[in-house]
C-alpha positions as CSV (number, residue, x, y, z in Angstrom):
1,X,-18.9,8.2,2.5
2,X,-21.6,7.7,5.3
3,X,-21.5,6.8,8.6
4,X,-22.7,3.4,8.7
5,X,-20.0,0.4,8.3
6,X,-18.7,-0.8,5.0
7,X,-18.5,-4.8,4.3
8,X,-17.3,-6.2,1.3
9,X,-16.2,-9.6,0.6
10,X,-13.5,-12.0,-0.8
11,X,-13.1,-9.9,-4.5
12,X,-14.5,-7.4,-4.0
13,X,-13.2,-3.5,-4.5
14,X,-14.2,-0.1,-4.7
15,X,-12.0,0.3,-7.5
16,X,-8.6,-0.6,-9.3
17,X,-6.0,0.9,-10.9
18,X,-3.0,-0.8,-12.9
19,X,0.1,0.1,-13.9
20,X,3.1,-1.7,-15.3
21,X,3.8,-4.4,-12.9
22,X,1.6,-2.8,-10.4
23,X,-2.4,-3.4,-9.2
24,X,-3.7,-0.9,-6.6
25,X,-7.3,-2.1,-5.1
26,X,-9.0,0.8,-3.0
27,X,-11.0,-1.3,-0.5
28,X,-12.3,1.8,1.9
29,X,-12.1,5.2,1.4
30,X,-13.7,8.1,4.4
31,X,-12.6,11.4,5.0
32,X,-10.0,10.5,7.3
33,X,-8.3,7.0,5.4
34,X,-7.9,4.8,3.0
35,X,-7.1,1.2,2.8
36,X,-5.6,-0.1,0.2
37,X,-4.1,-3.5,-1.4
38,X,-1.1,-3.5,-3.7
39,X,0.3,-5.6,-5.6
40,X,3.7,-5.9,-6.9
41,X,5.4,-7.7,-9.9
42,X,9.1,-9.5,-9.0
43,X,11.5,-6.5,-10.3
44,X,8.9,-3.9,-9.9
45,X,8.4,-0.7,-7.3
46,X,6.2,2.0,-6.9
47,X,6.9,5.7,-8.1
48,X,8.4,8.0,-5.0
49,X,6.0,9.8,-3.0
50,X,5.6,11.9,-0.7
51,X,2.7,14.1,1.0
52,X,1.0,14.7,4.6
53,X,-0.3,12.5,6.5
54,X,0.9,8.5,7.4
55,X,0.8,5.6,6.5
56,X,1.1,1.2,7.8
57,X,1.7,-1.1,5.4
58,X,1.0,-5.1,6.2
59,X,3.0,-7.6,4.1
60,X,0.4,-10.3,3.2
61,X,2.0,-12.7,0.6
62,X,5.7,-12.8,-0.3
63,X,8.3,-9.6,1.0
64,X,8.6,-6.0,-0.4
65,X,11.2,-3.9,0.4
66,X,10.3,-0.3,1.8
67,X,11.8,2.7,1.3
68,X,11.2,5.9,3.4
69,X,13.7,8.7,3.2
70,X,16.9,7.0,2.7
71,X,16.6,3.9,5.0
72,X,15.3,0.4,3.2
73,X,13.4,-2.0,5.2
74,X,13.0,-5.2,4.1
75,X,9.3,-6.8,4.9
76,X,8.0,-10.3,4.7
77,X,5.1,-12.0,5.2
78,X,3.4,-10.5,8.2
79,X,5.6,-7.9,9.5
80,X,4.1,-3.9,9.5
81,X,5.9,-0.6,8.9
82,X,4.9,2.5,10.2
83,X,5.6,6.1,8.7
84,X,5.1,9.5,8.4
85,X,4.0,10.4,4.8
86,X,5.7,13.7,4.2
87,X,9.4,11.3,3.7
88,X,9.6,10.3,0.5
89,X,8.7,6.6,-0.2
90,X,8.1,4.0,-2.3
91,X,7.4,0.2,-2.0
92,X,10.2,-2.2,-4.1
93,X,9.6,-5.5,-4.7
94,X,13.2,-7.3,-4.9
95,X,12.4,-11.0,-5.2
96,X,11.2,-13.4,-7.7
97,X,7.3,-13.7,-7.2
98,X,4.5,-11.4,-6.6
99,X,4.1,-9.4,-2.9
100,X,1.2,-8.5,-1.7
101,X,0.4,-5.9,1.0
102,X,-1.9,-3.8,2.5
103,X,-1.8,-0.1,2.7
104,X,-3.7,2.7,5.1
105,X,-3.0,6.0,5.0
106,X,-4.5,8.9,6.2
107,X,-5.7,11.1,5.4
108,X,-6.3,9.5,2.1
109,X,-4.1,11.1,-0.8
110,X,-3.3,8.1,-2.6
111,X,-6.7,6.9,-4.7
């Protein structure tokens, strides 16, 4: 990735991934981070990882629930979690309708 500033708008993506009940949308990727946003179907979580580095994650539309080691944290619209990557962890959507949220870690490992 170069230096100079990356702008994309409404839609757009560098790339997506899907998995059952799952849409990944890498929006910015450097040599330091990566910002991601995920989305999750009602019933559905992520696999477990775990690897260096950390990670924020930004609840946009609905409420996931978080898992990192063996504490849960339970995240709606809005609210922000903060941890270390090398826990495992693994996003859980526990409701009815689709969640929505955004993801940077770094460095970037995920995409």
């Amino acid at each position: 990735m170069k230096d100079n500033p990356i702008f994309l708008k409404s839609g757009e993506q560098l790339s997506k991934t899907r998995t059952p009940g799952k849409v990944f949308r890498l929006m910015i990727k450097s040599d330091r981070l990566e910002a991601i946003i995920a989305e999750i179907d009602p019933h559905s979580s992520s696999r477990w990882y775990q690897h260096d580095g950390e990670e924020l994650h930004y609840v946009l539309e609905g409420e996931i629930e978080y898992d990192v080691g063996d504490k849960s944290y339970r995240l709606h619209k809005g609210e922000l979690l903060w941890h270390k990557s090398n826990e495992k962890h693994r996003a859980r959507n526990i409701s009815d309708k689709k969640a929505k949220y955004a993801t940077v870690g770094t460095p970037p490992t995920f995409m």
